[in-house]
C-alpha positions in Angstrom: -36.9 -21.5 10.5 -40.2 -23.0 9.2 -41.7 -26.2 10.7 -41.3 -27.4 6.8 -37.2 -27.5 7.4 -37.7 -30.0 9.9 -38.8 -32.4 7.6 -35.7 -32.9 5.9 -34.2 -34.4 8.8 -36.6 -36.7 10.0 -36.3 -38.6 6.7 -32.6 -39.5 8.0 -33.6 -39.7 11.8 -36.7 -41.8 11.4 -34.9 -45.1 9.7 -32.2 -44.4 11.6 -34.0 -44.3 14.8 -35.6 -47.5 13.7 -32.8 -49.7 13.3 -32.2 -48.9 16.9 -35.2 -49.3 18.1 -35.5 -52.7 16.3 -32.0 -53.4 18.0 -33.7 -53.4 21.5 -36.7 -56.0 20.7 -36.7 -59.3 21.3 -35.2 -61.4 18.3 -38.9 -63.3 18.1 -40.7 -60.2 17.5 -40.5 -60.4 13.7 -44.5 -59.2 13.3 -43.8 -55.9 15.1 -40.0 -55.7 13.1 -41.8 -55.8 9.8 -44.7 -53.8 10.6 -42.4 -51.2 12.4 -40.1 -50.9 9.5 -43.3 -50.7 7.2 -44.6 -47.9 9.4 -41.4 -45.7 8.9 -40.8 -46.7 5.0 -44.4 -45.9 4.6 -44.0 -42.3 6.7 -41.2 -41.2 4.9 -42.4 -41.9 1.4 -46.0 -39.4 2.5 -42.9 -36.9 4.4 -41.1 -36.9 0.9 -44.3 -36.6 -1.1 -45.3 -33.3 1.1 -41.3 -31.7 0.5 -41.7 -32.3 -3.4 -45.4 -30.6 -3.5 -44.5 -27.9 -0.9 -41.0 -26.9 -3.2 -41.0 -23.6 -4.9 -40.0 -24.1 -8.2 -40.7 -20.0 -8.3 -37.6 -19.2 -6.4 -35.0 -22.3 -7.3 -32.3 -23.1 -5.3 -31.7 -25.0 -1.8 -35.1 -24.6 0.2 -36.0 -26.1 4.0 -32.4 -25.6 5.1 -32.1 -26.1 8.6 -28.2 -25.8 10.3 -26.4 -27.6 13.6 -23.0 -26.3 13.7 -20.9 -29.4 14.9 -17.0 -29.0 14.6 -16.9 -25.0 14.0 -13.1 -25.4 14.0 -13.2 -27.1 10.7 -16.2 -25.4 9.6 -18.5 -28.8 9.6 -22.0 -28.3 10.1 -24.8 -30.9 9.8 -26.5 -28.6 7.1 -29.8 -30.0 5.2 -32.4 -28.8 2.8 -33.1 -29.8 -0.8 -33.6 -28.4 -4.5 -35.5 -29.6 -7.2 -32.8 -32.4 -8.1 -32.6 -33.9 -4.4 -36.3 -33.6 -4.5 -36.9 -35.5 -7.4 -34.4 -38.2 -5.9 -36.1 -38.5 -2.1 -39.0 -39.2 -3.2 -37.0 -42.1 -5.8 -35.8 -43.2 -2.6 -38.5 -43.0 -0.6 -40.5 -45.3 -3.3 -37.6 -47.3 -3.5 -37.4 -48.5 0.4 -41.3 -49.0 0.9 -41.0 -51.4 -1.6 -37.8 -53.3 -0.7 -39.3 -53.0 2.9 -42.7 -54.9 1.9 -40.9 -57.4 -0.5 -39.0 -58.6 2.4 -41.4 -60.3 3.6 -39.4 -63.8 2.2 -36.8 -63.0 5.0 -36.9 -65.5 7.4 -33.3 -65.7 8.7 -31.9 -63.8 11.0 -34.4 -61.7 10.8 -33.8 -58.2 13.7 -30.3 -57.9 11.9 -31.4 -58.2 8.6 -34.6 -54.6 9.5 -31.5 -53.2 11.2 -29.2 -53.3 8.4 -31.5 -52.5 6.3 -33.2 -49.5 7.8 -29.4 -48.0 8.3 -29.0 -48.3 4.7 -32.2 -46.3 4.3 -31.7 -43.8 6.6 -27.8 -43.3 5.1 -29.1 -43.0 1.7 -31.4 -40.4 2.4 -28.5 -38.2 4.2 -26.6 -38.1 0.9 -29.5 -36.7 -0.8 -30.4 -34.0 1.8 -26.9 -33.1 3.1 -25.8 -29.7 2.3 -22.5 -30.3 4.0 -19.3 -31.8 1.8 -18.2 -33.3 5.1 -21.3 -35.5 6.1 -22.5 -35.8 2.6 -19.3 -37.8 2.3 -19.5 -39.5 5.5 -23.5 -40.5 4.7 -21.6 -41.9 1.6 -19.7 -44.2 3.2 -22.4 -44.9 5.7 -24.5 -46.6 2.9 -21.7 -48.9 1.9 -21.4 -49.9 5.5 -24.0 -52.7 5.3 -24.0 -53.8 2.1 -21.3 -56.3 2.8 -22.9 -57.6 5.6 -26.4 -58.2 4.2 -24.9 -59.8 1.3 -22.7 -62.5 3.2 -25.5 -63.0 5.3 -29.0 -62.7 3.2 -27.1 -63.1 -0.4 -26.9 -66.4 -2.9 -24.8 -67.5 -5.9 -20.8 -66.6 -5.3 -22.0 -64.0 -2.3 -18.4 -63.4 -0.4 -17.0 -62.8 -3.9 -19.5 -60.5 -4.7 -19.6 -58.5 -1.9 -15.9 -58.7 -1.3 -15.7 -56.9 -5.0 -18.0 -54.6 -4.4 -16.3 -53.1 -1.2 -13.5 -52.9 -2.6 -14.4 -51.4 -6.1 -16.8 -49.1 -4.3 -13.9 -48.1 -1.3 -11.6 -47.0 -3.9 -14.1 -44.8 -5.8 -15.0 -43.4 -2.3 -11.1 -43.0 -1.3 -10.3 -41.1 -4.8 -13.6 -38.5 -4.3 -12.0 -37.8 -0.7 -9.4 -36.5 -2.0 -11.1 -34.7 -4.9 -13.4 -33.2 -1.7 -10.9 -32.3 0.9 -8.8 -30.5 -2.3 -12.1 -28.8 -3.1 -12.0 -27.5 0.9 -8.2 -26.5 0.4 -8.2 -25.2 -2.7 -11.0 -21.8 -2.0 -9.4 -21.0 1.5 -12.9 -20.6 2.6 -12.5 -23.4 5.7 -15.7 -24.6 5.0 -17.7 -27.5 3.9 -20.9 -25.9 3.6 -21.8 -26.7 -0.3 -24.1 -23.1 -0.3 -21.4 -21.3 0.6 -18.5 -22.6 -1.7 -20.7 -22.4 -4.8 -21.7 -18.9 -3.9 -17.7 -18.3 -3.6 -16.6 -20.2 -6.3 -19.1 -18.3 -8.7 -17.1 -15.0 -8.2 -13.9 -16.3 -7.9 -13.3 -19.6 -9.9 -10.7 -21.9 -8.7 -7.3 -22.2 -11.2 -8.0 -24.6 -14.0 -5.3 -26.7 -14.1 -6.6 -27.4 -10.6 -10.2 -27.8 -11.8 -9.1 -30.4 -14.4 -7.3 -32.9 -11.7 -10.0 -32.7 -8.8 -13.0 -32.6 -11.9 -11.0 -36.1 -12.9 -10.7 -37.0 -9.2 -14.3 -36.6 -8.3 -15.8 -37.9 -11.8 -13.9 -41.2 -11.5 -14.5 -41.6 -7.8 -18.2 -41.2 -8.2 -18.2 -42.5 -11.2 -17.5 -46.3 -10.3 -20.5 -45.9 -8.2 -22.8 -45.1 -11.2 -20.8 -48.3 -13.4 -18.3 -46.3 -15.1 -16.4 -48.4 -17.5 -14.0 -49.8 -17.3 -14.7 -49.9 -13.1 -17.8 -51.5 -13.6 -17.2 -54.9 -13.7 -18.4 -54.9 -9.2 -22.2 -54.2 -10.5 -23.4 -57.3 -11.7 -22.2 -59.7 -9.5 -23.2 -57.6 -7.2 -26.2 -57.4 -7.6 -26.5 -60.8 -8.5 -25.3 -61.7 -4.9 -27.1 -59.8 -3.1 -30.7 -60.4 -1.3 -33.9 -58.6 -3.5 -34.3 -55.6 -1.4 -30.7 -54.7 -1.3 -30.7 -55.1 -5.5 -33.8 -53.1 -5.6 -32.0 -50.0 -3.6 -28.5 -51.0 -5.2 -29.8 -50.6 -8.4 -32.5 -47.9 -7.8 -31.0 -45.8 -5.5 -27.1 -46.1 -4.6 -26.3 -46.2 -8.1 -27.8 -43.1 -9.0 -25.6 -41.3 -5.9 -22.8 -41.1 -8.6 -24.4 -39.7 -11.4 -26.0 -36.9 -8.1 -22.6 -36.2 -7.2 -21.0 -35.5 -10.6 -23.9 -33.2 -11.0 -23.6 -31.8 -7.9 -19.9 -31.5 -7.5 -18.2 -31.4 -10.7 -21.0 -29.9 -13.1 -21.5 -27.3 -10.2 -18.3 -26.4 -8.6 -15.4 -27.3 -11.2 -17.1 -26.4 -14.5 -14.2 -25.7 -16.4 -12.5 -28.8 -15.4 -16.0 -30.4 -16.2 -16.0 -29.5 -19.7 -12.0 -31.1 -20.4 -13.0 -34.3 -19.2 -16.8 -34.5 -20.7 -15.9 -35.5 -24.0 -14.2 -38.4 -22.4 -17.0 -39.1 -20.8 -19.0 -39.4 -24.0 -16.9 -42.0 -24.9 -17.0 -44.3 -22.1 -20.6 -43.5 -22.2 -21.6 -45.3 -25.4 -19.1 -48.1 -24.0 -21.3 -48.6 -21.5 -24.4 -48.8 -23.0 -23.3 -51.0 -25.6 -20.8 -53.1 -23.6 -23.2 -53.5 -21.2 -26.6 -54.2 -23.8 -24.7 -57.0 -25.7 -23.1 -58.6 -22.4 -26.8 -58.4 -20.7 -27.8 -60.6 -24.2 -25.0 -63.2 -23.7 -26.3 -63.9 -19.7 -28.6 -67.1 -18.5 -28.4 -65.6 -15.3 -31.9 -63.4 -14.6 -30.1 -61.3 -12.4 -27.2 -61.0 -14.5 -29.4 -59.6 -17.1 -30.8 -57.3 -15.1 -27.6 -56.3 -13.9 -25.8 -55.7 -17.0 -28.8 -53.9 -18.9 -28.1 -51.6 -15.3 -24.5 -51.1 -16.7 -26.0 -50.0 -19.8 -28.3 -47.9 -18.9 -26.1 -45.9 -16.9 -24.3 -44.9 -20.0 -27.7 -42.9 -20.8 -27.0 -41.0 -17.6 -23.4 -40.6 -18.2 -24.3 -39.2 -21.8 -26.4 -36.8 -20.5 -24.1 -35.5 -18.3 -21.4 -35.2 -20.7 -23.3 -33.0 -22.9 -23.5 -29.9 -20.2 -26.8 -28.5 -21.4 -29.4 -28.2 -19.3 -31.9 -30.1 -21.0 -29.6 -33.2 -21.2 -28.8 -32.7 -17.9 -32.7 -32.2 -16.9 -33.0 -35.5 -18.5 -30.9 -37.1 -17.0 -32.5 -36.4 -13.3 -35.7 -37.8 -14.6 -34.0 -40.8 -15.9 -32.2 -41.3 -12.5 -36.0 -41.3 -11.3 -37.5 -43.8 -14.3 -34.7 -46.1 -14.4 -34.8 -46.7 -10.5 -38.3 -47.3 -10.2 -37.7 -49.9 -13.3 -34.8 -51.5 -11.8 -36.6 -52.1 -8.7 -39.3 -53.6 -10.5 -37.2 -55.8 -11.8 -35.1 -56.9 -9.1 -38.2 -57.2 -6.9 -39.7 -59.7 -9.5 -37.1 -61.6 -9.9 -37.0 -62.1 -6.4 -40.3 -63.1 -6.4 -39.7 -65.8 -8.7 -36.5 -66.8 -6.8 -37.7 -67.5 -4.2 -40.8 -69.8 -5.5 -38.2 -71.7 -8.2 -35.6 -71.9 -6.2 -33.0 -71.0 -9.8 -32.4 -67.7 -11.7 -31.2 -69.8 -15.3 -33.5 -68.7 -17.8 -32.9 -72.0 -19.4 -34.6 -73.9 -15.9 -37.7 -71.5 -16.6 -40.5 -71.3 -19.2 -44.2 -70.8 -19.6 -44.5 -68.8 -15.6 -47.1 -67.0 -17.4 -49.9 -69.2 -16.7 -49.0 -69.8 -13.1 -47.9 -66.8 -12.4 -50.2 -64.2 -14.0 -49.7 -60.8 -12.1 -45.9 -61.2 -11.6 -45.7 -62.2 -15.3 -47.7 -59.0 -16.5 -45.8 -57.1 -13.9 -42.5 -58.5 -15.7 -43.8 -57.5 -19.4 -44.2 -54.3 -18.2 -41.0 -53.9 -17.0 -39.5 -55.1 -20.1 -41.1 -52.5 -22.0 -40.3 -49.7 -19.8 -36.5 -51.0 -19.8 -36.7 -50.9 -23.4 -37.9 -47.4 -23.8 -41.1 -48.0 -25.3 -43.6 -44.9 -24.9 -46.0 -44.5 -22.2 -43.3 -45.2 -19.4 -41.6 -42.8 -17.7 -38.0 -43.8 -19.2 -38.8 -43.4 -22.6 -39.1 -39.8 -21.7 -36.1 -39.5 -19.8 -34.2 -41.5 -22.5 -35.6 -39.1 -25.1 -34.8 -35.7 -23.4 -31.1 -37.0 -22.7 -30.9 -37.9 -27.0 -32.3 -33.7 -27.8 -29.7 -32.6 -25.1 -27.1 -33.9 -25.8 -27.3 -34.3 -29.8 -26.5 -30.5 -29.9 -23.0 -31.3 -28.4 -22.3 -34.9 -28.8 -23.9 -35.8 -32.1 -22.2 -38.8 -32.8 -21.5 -40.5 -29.0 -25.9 -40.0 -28.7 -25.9 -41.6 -32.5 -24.4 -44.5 -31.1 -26.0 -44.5 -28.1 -29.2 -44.8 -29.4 -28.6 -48.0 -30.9 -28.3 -49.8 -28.1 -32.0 -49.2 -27.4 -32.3 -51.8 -30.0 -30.2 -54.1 -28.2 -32.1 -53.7 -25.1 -35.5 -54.5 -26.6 -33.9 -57.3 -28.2 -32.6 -59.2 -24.8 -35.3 -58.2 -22.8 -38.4 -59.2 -25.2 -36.3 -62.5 -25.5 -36.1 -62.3 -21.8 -39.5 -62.6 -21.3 -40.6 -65.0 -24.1 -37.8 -67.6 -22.6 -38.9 -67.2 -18.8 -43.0 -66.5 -19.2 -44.1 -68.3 -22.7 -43.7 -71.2 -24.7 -44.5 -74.5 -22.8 -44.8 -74.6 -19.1 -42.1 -77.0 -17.6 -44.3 -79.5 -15.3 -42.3 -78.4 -12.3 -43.4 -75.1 -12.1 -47.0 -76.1 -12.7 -47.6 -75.4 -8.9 -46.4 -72.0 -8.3 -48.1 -69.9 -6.0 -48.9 -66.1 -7.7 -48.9 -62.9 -5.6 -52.6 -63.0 -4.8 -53.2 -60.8 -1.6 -53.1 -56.8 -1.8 -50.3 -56.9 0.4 -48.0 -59.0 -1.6 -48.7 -57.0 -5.0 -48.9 -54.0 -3.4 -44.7 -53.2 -4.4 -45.1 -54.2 -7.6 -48.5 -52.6 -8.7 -46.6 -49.4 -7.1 -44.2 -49.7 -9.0 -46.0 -49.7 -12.3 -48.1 -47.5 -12.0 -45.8 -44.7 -11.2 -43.7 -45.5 -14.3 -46.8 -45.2 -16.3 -48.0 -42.5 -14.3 -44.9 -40.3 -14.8 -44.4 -41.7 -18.6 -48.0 -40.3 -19.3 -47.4 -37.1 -17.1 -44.0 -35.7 -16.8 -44.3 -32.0 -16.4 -44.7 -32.3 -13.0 -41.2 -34.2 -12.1 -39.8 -31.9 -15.0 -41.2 -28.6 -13.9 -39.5 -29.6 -10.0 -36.5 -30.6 -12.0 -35.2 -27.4 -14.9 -35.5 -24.2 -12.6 -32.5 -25.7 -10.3 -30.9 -27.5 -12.7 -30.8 -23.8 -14.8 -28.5 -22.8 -11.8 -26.0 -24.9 -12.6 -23.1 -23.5 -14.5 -23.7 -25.3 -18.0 -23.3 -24.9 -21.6 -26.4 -23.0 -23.2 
């Protein structure tokens, strides 16, 4: 085994270790709690960074596997390693929680539980994405929803126990109905395992029934599908996110979201193809619902979160496109747009927290003219705007643009209408912007303090510049990206 493999573990073992080490200090030790849970955010993002330039995109498949056998009986093993799409969505993550980690700087309340919580919901995340075992991949699942209720009862604002009560619940019964798809999955090959390499290396000689294949592909791709904001079980998203504290709606909406859209890929495009292609044309359907539902209720909010949150529902009908298509350039896109659009929406979220927390209110109609006090986070905000709105030069325009070639060959008329929503989007955010940054500055606001220090515009300069980096300069996420998804079973 090379020293390389041992990488992929730490990035679950480090956060993890760290909420339990933050656990055991003093409650007054907030310095050291920040600057600790900066130090592993920070470490895993450079341990990421090293797994994505170290991956062979000459030899595709699942690399740096490393192997604990831990109930033999039942044939679960804590199995990890990664391929060019769990690659590409570490690194997302790792991006993700350095950021949330240095915007939560605001936190003042509570504030050992709140690193603890946090770093849990790190370290969980990052097992989904690495595990190579059904079994834990699962169980890191349901890790990850674990304190989400918790930090938004807590940490959250407007209408938080609704929020978080609805999310729980919609979120539990997504995670209850993929179980079942799962353990199906485990009965159904005979194999007795729930090691992912070894049931797609079985199922690719011996396909399971299809009337099976259509019931677990439905299973899985509604269970992970309300995860990802599948309407109609999407309606949990907005609020919240709109309860929830900043760095929880910058992973929520960067990072969790996206574990959906991963799985469908993962499990129903790469186990249960046939079953795949009955229920993709569905799919398309409930796709441009989405990104049209969700584009013209994101116009209709005063809310800035709700915005946000909705124009999140939308977007994930991009995704959900994408994967309906079943080619692999669709598909292709759609990984890179898992990475652009959670960068943006952490952006977003992030900035919003920003101005949150100097206002005080979230109504758009409260706000106006935070340009001129608020320079940076108002360029910052433009910027997101325009890479929400697909213009060219950000990394989701390119994503958005591969996922309309991909899946036009298949789904001509869903992308048609799919694509119009981009005109919706660019209508609500540039109107967005105008209400909250221009026009004349309400006296109250007149004293607003700007980030000014490197530290506090450190997450958001980060954040920009690797959506323009990556808009600019794709071929390097793409070329990690086509060779593995080219091993999935998918239309040509």
């Amino acid at each position: 085994m090379s020293l390389g493999a041992y990488l992929i573990p730490l990035l679950t073992l480090l956060p993890l270790s760290g909420a339990v080490l933050v656990l055991l200090l003093p409650a007054q030790w907030t310095k050291l709690i920040r600057a600790l849970a900066c130090t592993i955010t920070w470490i895993t993002l450079m341990i990421s960074a090293v797994i994505c330039l170290h991956y062979d995109t000459a030899t595709p498949g699942f690399q740096l596997i490393t192997k604990i056998v831990w109930l033999p009986s039942l044939g679960i093993a804590y199995q990890t390693g990664v391929d060019g799409i769990s690659c590409v969505l570490i690194l997302l993550h790792a991006i993700c929680s350095l950021t949330a980690v240095l915007v939560s700087g605001s936190v003042e309340n509570r504030v050992k539980e709140y690193y603890v919580l946090l770093l849990f919901l790190i370290a969980s995340i990052f097992g989904v994405f690495t595990a190579l075992d059904l079994f834990f991949l699962y169980v890191f699942y349901e890790m990850a929803v674990v304190p989400l209720y918790p930090m938004i009862i807590v940490w959250g604002s407007k209408n938080k126990e609704y929020g978080a009560m609805k999310l729980t619940l919609y979120v539990t019964l997504g995670a209850v109905l993929a179980l079942v798809g799962l353990l199906s999955i485990y009965h159904a090959t005979g194999l007795k395992t729930f090691d992912l390499i070894e049931i797609q290396s079985f199922l690719a000689a011996h396909p399971l029934d299809q009337t099976f294949q259509t019931w677990a592909a439905l299973l899985l791709t509604v269970g992970f599908g309300v995860v990802a904001s599948l309407w109609p079980l999407h309606s949990w998203s907005p609020i919240g996110y709109a309860a929830a504290p900043t760095a929880v709606s910058m992973l929520h909406a960067g990072v969790l979201k996206k574990i959906g859209i991963y799985a469908i890929i993962r499990l129903v495009l790469g186990l249960l193809p046939f079953g795949a292609s009955v229920w993709m044309p569905y799919v398309a359907i409930l796709a441009v619902i989405n990104v049209l539902y969700g584009a013209w209720a994101a116009m209709a909010q005063n809310d800035l979160k709700f915005v946000i949150g909705f124009a999140s529902v939308s977007h994930m009908g991009y995704a959900l496109l994408g994967i309906s298509a079943m080619t692999p350039l669709a598909v292709s896109g759609v990984v890179f747009f898992m990475f652009a659009h959670g960068v943006m929406a952490a952006l977003s979220f992030a900035l919003i927290g920003f101005i949150y927390h100097q206002t005080h209110t979230r109504d758009i109609s409260d706000l106006g003219g935070l340009m001129k006090p608020l320079p940076f986070v108002g360029a910052c905000f433009v910027m997101a705007a325009l890479a929400s709105s697909g213009l060219p030069g950000f990394a989701n325009f390119v994503s958005e643009i591969i996922i309309f070639f991909g899946s036009w060959q298949v789904r001509p008329w869903p992308t048609l209408f799919a694509i119009f929503g981009i005109v919706v989007t660019a209508t609500y955010m540039l109107r967005l912007v105008k209400n909250v940054f221009f026009g004349p500055v309400n006296r109250k606001w007149n004293n607003l303090k700007d980030a000014a220090s490197f530290l506090e515009r450190l997450p958001y300069g980060l954040l920009v510049l690797i959506l323009l980096i990556f808009g600019c300069w794709p071929a390097w996420l793409l070329n990690l990206i086509r060779p593995s998804v080219a091993l999935l079973p998918l239309l040509r």
